[in-house]
LOLO-172137 format. One record per residue (C-alpha): residue in three letters; x, y, z; residue number from 1. Coordinates in Angstrom, 3 decimals. Example, Ala and Ser with C-alpha at 12.3 -4.5 7.8 and 13.67 -1.06 7.14 Angstrom:
 residu        x        y        z num
    ALA   12.300   -4.500    7.800   1
    SER   13.670   -1.060    7.140   2
This chain:
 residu        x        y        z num
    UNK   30.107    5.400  -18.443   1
    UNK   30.046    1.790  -19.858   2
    UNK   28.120    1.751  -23.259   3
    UNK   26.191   -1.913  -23.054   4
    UNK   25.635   -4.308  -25.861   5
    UNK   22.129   -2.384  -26.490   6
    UNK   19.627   -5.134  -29.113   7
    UNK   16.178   -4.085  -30.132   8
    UNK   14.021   -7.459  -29.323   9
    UNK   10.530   -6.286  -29.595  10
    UNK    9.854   -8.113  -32.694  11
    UNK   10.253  -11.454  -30.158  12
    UNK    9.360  -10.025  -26.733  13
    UNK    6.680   -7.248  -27.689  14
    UNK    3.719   -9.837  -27.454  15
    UNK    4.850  -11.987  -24.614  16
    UNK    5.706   -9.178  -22.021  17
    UNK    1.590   -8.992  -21.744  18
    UNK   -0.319  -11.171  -19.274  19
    UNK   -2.682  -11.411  -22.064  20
    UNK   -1.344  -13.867  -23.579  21
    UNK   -2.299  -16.220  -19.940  22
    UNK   -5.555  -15.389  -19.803  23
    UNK   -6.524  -18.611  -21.506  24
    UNK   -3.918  -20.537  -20.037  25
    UNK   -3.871  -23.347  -17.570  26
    UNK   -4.305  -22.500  -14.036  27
    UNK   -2.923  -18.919  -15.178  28
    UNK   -6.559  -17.704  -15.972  29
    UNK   -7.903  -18.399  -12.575  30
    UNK   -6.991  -14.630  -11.751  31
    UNK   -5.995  -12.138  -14.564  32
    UNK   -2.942  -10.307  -13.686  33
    UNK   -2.354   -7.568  -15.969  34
    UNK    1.022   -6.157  -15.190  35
    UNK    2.938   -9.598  -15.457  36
    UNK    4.542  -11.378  -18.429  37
    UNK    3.079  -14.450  -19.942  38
    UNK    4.186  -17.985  -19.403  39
    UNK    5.931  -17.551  -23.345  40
    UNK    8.528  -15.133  -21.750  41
    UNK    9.618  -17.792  -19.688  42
    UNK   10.133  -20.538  -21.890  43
    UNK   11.999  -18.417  -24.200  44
    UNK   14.407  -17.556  -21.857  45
    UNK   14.609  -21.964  -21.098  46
    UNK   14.777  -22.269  -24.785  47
    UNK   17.751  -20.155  -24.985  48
    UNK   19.895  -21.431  -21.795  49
    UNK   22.889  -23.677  -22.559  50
    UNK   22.142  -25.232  -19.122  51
    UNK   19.674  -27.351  -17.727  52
    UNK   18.834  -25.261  -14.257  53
    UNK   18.648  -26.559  -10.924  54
    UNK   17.605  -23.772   -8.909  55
    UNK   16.321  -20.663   -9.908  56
    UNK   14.910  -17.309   -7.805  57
    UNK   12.414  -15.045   -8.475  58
    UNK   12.370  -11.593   -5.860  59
    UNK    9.245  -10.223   -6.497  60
    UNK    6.671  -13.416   -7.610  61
    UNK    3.344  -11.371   -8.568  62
    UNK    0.848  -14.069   -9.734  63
    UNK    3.435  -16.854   -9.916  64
    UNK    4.043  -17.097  -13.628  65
    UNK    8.032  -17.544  -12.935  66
    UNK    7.864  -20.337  -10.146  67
    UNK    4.266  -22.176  -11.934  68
    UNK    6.307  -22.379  -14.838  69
    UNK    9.507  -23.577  -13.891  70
    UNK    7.538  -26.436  -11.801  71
    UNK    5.615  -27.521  -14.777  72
    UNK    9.419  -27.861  -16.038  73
    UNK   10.691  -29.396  -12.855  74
    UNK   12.774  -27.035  -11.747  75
    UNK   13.009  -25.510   -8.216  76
    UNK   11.948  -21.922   -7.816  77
    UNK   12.859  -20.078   -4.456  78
    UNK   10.168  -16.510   -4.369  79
    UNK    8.968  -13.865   -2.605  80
    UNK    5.782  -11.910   -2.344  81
    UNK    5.032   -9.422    0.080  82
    UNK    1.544   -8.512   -0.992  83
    UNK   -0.583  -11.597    0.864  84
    UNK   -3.263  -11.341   -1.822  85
    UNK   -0.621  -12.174   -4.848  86
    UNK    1.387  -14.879   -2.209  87
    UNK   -2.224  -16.345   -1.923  88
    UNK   -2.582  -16.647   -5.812  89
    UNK    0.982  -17.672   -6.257  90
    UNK    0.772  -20.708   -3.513  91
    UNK   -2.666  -21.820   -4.860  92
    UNK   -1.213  -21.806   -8.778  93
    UNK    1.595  -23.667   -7.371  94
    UNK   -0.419  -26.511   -5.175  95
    UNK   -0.987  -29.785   -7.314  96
    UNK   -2.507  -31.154   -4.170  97
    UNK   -6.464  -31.098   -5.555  98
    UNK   -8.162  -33.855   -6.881  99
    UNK  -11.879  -32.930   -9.301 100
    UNK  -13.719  -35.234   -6.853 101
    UNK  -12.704  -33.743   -3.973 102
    UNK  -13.284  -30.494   -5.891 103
    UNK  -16.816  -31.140   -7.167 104
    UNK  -17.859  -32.723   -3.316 105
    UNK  -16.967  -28.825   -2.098 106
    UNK  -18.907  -26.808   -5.214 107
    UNK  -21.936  -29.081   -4.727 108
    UNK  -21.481  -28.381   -0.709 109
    UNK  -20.886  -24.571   -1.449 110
    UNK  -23.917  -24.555   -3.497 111
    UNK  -26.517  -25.931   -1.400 112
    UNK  -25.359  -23.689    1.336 113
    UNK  -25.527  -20.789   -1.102 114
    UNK  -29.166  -21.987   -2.059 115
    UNK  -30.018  -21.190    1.616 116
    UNK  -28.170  -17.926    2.738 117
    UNK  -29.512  -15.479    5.418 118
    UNK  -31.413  -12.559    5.425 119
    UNK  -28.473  -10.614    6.797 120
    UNK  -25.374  -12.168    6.263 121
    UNK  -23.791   -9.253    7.717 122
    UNK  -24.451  -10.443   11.656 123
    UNK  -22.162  -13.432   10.237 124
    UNK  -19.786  -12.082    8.095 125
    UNK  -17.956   -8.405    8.439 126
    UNK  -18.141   -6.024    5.963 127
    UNK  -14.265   -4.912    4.728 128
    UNK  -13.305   -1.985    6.549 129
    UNK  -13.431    1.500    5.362 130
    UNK  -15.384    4.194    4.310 131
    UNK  -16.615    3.516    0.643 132
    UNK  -16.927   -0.257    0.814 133
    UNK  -20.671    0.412    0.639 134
    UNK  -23.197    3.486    0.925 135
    UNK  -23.733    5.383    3.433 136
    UNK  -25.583    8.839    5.320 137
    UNK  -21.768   10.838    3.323 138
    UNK  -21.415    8.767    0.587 139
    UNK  -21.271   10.598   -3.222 140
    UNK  -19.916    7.026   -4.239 141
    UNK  -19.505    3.590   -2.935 142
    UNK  -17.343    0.694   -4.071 143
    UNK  -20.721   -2.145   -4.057 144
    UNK  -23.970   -1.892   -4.352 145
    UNK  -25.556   -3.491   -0.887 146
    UNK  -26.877   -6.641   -3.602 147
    UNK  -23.587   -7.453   -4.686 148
    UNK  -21.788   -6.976   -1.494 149
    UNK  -23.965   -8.957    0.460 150
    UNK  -23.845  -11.953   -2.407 151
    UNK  -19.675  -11.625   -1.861 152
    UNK  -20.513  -12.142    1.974 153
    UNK  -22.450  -14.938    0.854 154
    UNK  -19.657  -16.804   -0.978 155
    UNK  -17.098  -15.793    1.567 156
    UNK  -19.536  -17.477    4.506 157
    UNK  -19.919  -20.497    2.371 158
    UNK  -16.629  -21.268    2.359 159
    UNK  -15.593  -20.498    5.804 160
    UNK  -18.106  -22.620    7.322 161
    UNK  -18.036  -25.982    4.512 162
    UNK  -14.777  -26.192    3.111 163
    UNK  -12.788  -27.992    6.076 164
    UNK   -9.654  -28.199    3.915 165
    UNK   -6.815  -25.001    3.895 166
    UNK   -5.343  -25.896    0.322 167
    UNK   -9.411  -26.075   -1.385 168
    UNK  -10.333  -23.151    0.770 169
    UNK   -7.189  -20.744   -0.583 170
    UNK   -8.312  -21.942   -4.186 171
    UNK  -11.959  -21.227   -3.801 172
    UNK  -10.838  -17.882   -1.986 173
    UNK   -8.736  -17.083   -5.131 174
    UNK  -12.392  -18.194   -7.396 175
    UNK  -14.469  -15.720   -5.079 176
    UNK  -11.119  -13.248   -5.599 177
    UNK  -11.519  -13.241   -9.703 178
    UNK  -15.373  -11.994   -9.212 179
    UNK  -14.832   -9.226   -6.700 180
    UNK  -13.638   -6.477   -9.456 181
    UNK  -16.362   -7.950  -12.173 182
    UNK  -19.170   -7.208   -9.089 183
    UNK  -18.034   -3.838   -7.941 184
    UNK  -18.413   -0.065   -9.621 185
    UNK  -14.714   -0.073  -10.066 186
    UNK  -12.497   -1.022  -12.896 187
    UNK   -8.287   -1.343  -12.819 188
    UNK   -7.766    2.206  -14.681 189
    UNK   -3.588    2.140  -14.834 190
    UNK   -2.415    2.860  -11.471 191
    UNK   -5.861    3.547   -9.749 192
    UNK   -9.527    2.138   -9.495 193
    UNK  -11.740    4.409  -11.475 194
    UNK  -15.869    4.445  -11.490 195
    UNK  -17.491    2.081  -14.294 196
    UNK  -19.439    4.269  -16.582 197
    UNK  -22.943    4.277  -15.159 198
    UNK  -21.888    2.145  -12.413 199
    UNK  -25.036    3.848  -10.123 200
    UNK  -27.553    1.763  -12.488 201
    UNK  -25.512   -1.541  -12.914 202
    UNK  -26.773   -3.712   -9.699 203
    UNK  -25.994   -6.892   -9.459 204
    UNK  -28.456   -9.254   -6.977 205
    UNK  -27.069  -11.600   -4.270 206
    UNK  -28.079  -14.616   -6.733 207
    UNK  -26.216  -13.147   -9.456 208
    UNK  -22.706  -12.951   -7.592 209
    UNK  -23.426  -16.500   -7.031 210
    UNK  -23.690  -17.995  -10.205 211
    UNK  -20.591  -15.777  -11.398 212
    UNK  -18.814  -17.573   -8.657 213
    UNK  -20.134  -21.116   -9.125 214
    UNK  -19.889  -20.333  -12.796 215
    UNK  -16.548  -20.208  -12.594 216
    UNK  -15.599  -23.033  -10.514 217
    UNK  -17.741  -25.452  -12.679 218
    UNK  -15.938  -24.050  -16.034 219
    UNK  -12.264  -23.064  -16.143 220
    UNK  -11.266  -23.953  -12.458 221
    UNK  -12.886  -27.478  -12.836 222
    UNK  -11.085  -27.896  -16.650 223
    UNK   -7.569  -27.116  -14.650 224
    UNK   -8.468  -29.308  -11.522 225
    UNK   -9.313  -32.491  -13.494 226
    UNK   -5.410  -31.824  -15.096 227
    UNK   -3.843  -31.242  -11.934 228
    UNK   -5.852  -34.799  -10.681 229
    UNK   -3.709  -36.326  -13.447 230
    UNK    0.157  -34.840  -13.117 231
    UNK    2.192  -36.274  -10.917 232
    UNK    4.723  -32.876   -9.932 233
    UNK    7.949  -33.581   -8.702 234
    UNK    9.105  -29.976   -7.744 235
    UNK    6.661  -28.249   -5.519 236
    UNK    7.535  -24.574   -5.656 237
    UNK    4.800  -23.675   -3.181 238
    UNK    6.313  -24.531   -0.065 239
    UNK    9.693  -22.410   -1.317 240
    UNK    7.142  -19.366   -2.009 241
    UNK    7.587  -17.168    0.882 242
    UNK    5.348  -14.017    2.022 243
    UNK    7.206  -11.152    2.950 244
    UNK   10.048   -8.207    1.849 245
    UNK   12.433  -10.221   -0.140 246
    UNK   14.699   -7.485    1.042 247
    UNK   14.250   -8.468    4.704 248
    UNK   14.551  -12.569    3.920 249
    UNK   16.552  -13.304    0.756 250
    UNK   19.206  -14.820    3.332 251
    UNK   17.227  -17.688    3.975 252
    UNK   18.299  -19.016    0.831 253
    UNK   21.864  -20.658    0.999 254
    UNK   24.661  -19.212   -0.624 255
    UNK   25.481  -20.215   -4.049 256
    UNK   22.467  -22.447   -4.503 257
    UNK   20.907  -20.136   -7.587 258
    UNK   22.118  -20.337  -11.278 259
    UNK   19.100  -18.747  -12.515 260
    UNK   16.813  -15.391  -11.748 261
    UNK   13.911  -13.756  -13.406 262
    UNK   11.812  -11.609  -12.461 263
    UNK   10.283   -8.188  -12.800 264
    UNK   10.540   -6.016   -9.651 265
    UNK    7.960   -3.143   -9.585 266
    UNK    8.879   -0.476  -12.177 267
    UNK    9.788    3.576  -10.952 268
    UNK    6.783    4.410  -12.207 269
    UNK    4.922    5.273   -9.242 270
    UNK    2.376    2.768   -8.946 271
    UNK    1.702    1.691   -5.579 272
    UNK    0.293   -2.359   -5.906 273
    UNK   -1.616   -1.745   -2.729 274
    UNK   -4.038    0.200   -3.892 275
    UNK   -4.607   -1.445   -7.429 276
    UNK   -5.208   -4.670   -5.746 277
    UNK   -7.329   -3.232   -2.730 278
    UNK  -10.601   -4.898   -2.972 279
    UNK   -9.020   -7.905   -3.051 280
    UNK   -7.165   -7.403    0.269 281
    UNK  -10.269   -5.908    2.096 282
    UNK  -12.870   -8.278    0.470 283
    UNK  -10.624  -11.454    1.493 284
    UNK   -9.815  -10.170    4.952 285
    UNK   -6.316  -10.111    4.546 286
    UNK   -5.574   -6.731    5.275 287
    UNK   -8.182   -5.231    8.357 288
    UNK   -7.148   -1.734    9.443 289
    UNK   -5.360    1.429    7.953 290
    UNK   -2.847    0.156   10.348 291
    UNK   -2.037   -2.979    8.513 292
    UNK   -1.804   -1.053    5.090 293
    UNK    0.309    1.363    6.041 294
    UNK    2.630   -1.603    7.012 295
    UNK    1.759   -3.745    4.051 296
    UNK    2.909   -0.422    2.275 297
    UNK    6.097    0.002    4.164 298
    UNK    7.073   -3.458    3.053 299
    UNK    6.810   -2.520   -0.259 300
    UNK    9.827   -1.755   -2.734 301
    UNK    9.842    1.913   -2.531 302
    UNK    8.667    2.499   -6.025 303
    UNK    5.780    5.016   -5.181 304
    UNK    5.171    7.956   -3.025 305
    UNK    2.315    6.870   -0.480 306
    UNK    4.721    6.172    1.868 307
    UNK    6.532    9.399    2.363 308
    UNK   10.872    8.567    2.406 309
    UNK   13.454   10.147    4.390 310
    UNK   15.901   12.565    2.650 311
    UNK   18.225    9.942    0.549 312
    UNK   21.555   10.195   -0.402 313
    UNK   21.717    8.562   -4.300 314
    UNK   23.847    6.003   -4.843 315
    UNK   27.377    6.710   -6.569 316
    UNK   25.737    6.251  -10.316 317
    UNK   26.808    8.728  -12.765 318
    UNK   23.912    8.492  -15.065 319
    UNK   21.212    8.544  -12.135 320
    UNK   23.216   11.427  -10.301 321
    UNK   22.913   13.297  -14.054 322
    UNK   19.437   12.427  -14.297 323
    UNK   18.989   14.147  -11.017 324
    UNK   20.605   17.362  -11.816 325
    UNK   18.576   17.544  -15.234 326
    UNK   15.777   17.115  -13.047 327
    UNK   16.911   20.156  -10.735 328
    UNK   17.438   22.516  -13.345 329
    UNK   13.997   21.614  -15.058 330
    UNK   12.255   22.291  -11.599 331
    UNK    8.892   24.167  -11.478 332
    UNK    5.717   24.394   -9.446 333
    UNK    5.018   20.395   -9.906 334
    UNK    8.615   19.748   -8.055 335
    UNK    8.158   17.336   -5.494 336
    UNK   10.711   16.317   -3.007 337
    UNK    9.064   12.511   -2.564 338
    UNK    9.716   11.533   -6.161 339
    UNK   13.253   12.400   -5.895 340
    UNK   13.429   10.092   -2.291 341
    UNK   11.694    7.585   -4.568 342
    UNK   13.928    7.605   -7.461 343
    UNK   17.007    7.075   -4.873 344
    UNK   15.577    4.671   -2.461 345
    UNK   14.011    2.491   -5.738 346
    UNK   18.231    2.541   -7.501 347
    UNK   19.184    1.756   -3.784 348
    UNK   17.192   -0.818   -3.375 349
    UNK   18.331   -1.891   -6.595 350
    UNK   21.947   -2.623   -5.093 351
    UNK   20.986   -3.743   -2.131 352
    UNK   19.400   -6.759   -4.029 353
    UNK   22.215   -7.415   -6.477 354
    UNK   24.513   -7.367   -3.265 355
    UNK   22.691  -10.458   -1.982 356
    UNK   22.259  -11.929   -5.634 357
    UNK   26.142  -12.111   -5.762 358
    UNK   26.154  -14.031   -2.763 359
    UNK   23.302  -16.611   -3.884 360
    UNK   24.054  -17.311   -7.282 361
    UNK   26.400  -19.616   -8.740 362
    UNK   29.544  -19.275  -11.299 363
    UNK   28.095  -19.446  -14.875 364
    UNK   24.275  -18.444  -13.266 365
    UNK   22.269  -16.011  -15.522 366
    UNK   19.590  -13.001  -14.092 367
    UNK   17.113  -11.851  -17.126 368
    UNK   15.579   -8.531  -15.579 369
    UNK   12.436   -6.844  -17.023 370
    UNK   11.985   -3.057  -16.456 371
    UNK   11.177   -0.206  -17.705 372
    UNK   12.704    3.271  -18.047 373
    UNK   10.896    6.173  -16.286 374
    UNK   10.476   10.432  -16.811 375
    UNK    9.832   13.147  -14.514 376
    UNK   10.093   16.453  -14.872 377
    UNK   10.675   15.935  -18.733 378
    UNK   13.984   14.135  -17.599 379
    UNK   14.101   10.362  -19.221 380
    UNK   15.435    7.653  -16.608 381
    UNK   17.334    5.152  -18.035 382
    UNK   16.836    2.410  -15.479 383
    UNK   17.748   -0.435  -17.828 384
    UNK   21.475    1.136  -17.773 385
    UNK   21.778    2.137  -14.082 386
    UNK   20.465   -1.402  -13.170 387
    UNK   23.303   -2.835  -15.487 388
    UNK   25.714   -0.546  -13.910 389
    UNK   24.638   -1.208  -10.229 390
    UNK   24.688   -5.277  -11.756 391
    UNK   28.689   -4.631  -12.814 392
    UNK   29.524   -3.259   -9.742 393
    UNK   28.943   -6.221   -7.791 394
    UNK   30.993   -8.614  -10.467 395
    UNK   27.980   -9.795  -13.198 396
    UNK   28.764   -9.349  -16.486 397
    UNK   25.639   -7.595  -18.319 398
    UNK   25.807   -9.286  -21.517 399
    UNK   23.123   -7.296  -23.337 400
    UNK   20.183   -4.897  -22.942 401
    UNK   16.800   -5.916  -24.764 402
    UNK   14.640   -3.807  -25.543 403
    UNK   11.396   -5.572  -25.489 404
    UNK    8.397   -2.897  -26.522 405
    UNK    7.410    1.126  -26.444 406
    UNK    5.356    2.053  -23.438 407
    UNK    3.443    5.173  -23.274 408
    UNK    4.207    8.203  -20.799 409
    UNK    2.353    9.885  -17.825 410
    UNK    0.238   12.260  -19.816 411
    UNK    2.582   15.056  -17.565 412
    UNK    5.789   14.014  -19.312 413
    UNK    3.951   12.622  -22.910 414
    UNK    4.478   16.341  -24.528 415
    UNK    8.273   16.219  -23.445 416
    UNK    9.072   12.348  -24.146 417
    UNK    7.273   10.114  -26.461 418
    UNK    7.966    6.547  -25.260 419
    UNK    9.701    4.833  -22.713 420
    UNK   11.229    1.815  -23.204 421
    UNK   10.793   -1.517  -21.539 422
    UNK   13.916   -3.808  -21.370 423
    UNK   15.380   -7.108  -20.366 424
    UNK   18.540   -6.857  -19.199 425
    UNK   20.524  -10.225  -19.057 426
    UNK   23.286  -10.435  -16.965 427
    UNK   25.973  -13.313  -16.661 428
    UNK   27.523  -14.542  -13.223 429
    UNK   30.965  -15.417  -14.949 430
């Protein structure tokens, strides 16, 4: 097994691998994403480049930080996003179509509708499907108080029936999208939604989920408009942002058109997007049935275990296949036959996509690829070095591994492995 060029970088990279560092940056803070890297991590990497780029690629967009960035540097970003909540976000960071009078005609609009709502907004606007959206005759506990719910409904109705304009009503959807966690009993709690403590006593009224909303619009979102009224963009990455499996549509980009990817695909860890971001997609409408999340879930990289996988055959890795074995001979009561379908369908996956980035990327293109080992069944996962393997196999060069900060372990594996590390691996197209 190849021994890579293995540098400790967390000295550099440990701060700007956090979204945090966005979440007082331009157009970035409309909608905090927590799992993605800040705008930093990409100019670093164009800091470092010998090359001016002309056409880069990011697989798995999130909340656009890759392709808003490389716009606000003019350069053209191809990406894909198959969850439609974080396309939505993406394409609305990426429009530079708005204008703040335009902008402030709608919030004044939005408001005076909002001033006069109905008694039951419900005959006019649908509450999101399922069974805990609100309480009921069963429930022990309910995602919104009626109040809040009903104040969401509100802002929803407003602008479905005043804004007359698709790229202002995706960025006030996105505004009314940055409220729905703040106005539920829920908070993001790693890979789940968890109760608030005392959430049964926090209610919110309908007039209070309004002026959060309108709050909003007349503060950051209107600082950020009045910018974009000024810039004159010359790359427009939001009409090369596509919604979907990049798996399924990575050949619509031509052949040897890319000289530079980045991105972050989902880490083996698990966590199933869907659900983390799934009072966004039932609030907004965009997903309406178990039906439609179940294929919003198939579509996924297969990364996590709600969608159960059929018996896989791992790829011809030596360190995964001895992961696997050290994984069999630690077996117990816990052993579960859908993590070990995950782990192969996630490395297989893996090659599947560096098959197709051999065929889109130029000679003397570069890939920086951020992810993070993985442990189960007290075996560690090196998926920085597989990756780099499955990369070599296809004809990249893997020029180094990074190691960019310490994350903590499941509390399962946290009395058998300490840490895990998080990498970048950058890989040369030579």
């Amino acid at each position: 097994m190849k021994d890579y060029n293995f540098i400790d970088f967390t000295d550099k990279y440990n701060s700007v691998m956090q979204f945090d560092k966005n979440k007082n940056v331009f157009v970035h803070r409309w909608y905090p994403f927590v799992e993605g890297y800040s705008k930093e991590f990409i100019e670093n990497i164009l800091d470092e480049l010998p090359f001016v780029p002309k056409c880069a690629l990011e697989p798995f967009c999130g909340s656009g930080t890759t392709p808003v960035e490389l716009q606000n540097h003019n350069i053209k970003c191809y990406s894909f996003e198959v969850s439609p909540f974080m396309h939505l976000l993406s394409t609305v960071k990426l429009c530079r179509k708005y204008n703040i009078e335009t902008f402030e005609y709608y919030v004044k609009t939005i408001a005076k509708k909002l001033s006069h709502t109905s008694r039951n907004i419900r005959k006019f606007e649908p509450l999101p499907f399922g069974n805990t959206i609100v309480k009921n005759a069963n429930s022990k506990k309910w995602n919104f108080h009626d109040s809040a719910i009903d104040g969401i409904l509100d802002v929803r109705h407003a602008i479905g029936t005043v804004v007359d304009n698709k790229d202002y009503s995706n960025l006030f959807t996105i505004a009314l999208a940055s409220i729905i966690l703040q106005s539920s009993n829920l908070f993001r709690n790693g890979k789940c939604l968890s109760y608030k403590k005392g959430w049964e006593n926090r209610i919110l009224s309908r007039k209070d989920i309004h002026n959060l909303f309108l709050d909003k619009l007349n503060s950051i979102f209107a600082e950020d408009i009045r910018i974009i009224s000024k810039s004159n963009s010359i790359v427009h990455n939001s009409d090369i942002c596509y919604l979907g499996d990049v798996r399924k549509n990575i050949q619509t980009i031509p052949n040897k058109e890319v000289d530079l990817i980045i991105t972050s695909p989902p880490y083996l860890n698990s966590r199933d997007y869907t659900d983390i971001y799934m009072l966004e997609l039932k609030v907004l409408q965009l997903i309406n049935s178990y039906e439609e999340l179940r294929a919003l879930r198939k579509s996924t990289l297969r990364s996590h275990v709600q969608i159960p996988y059929e018996n896989i055959i791992p790829i011809d890795n030596e360190r995964l296949k001895g992961c696997l074995m050290r994984m069999y001979n630690n077996k117990c009561k816990t052993w579960n036959s859908d993590i070990i379908n995950m782990i192969c369908a996630y490395f297989e996956d893996m090659q599947f996509l560096f098959s197709e980035f051999s065929k889109k990327m130029r000679k003397g293109g570069v890939i920086y690829f951020n992810v993070a080992n993985s442990a189960y069944y007290g075996v560690e996962i090196p998926v920085d070095y597989i990756i780099a393997d499955i990369a070599e196999s296809y004809g990249f060069n893997v020029r180094e591994i990074r190691k960019a900060r310490d994350l903590k372990t499941s509390p399962q594996q946290s009395d058998k492995i300490g840490k895990l590390r998080e990498s970048v691996i950058v890989i040369d197209y030579l």
